[in-house]
C-alpha positions in Angstrom: 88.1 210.1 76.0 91.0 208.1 76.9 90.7 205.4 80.0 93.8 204.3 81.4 93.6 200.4 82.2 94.7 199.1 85.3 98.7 198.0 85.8 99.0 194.1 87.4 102.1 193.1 89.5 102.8 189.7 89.0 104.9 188.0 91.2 106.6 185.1 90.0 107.7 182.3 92.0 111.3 180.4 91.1 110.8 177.1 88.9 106.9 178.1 88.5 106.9 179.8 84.4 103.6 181.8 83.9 101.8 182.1 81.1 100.6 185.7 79.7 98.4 186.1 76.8 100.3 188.8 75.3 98.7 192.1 74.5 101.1 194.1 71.5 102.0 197.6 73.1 101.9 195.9 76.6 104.9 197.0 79.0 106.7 194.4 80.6 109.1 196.0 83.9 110.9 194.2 86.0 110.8 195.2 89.7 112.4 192.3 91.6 114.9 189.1 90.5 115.5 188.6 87.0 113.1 187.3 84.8 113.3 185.0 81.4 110.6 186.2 78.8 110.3 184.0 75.5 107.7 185.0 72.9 106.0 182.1 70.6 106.9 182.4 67.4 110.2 184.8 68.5 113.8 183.4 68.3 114.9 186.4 70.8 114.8 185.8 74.8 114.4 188.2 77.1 115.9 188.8 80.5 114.6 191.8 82.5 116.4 192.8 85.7 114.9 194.9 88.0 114.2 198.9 85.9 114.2 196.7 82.9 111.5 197.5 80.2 109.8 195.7 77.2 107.5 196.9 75.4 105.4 193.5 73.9 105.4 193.6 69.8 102.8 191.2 69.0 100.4 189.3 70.3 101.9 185.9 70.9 101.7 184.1 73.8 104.7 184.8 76.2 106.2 182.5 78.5 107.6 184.3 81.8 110.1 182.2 84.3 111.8 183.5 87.2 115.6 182.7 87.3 117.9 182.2 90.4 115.0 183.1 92.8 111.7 185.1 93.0 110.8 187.6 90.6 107.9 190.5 90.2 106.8 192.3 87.5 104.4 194.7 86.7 102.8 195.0 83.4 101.5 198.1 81.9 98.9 198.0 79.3 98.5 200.4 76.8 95.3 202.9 77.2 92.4 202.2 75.4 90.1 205.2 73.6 86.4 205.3 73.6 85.0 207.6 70.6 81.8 209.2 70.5 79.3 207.5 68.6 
């Protein structure tokens, strides 16, 4: 059976970075104002605009800062499957 998990918005707010414990085959999408995603461990940074996607690779923490103004994203995790004992 697969369960979908619920999708979060997060809203972030202009000089206030966030913190997301990173979850590999998570999708990052930007809806609103550009965001800057940096990955620990990664030498890439990421801007998503708004229709942007990323799909997370690992499971590193990320770092996500809004630039030039607010920002909200939504992030999409990937289902889980429960298996019949």
């Amino acid at each position: 059976m697969q369960i979908d998990t619920a999708c979060a918005l997060m809203p972030l707010a202009h000089h206030r970075p966030q913190r997301l414990r990173a979850s590999a085959g998570a999708c990052l999408r930007g809806l609103r104002g550009t965001t800057w995603v940096t990955i620990d461990f990664d030498r890439r940074d990421l801007v998503l605009e708004p229709g942007d996607e990323y799909v997370l690779e690992s499971d590193a923490p990320v770092m996500l800062s809004a630039l030039g103004g607010d920002a909200l994203l939504k992030e999409t995790c990937k289902p889980h499957y429960i298996y019949p004992i």
